[in-house]
N, C-alpha and C positions, 0 to 999 in steps of 0.2 A: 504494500500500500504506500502509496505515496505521501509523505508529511513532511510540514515544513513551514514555519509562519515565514522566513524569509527569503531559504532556498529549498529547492526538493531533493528529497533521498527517500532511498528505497528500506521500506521496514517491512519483515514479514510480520504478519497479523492472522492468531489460529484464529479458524471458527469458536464460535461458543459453546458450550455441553447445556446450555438452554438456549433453544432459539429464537426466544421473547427477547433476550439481550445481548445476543451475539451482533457483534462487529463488524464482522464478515457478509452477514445475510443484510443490513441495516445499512452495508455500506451500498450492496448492490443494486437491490430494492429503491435506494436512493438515487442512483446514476440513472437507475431505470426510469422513477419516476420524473426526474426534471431534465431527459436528455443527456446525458452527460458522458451516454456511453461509447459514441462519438469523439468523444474531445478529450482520451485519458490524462490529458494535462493540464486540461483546464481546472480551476478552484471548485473544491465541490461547494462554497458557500458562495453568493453574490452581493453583490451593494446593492442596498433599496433604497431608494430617494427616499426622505421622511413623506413628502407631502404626494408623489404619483406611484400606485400600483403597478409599478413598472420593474424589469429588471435591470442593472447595468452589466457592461463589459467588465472582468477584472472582480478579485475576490476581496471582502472586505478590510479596509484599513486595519493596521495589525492593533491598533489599540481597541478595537470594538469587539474582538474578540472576548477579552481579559473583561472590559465593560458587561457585556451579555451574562456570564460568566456570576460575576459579584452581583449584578441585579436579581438572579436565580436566584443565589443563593439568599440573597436578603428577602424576595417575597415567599422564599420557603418559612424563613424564621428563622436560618441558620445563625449563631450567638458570631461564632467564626468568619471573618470577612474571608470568603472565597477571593480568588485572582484567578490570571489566566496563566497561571503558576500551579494550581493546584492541582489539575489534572496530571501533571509533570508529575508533581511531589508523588502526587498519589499511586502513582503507575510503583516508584522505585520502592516506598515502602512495600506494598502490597507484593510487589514481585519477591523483596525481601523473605516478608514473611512466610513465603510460597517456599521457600530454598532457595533462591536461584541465585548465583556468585555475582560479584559486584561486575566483572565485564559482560558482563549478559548483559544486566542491569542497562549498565552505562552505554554500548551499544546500543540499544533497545530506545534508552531513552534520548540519544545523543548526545549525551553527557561525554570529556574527554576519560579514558580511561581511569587517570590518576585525581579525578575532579571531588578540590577537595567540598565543594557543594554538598554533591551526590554521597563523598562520607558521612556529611552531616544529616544525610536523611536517613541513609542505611543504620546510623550508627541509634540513630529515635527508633528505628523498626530492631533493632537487634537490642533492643536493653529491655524485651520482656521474655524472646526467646532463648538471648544467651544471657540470665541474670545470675549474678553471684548469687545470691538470694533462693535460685529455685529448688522444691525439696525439701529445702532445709527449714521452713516455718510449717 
């Protein structure tokens, strides 16, 4: 799959083992419904003018992303200011907790190998499965 807020790269992406929120199925379904399967490099998202029901050329401003994102999450109720950060974060924790070694990870997430970032996330996801602590109370 292609990603990329400023340039594109190639990420594999499995199916889902539920296909109410697999990825894969969600992504195609989508290309299907708006065209898209035509144009593998064009933005799967587009600019919409505030005021005409119209589409533009060109995928939206990278700041609106990150915007959509924290608005979500604030009409959810969420306490946590979401960003367009989060979904990042959330991939390498999560992968963590899964097993999976830090160059996977940072791969995966495009993070550089030795990024000391991507330690400080890994290092939140690994202080409940590797605790001194565990066992022992």
């Amino acid at each position: 799959m292609r990603v990329s807020k400023t340039w594109p790269r190639m990420v594999p992406v499995t199916y889902g083992s539920r296909p109410a929120i697999c990825p894969v199925r969600a992504w195609n379904a989508w290309k299907e419904a708006v065209g898209l399967a035509d144009e593998p490099n064009s933005p799967a998202f587009r600019r919409l003018p505030l005021r005409w029901h119209t589409v533009m050329q060109g995928g939206p401003q990278l700041e609106s992303v990150g915007d959509v994102i924290t608005r979500a999450g604030e009409r959810a109720g969420i306490e946590i200011r979401f960003t367009g950060h989060s979904p990042r974060r959330g991939l390498a924790a999560s992968s963590r907790v899964k097993g999976h070694v830090r160059i996977v990870v940072a791969k995966q997430g495009g993070w550089a190998p030795h990024s000391k970032v991507l330690a400080g996330y890994l290092d939140r996801a690994d202080q409940w499965e590797d605790n001194a602590l565990t066992g022992m109370l």
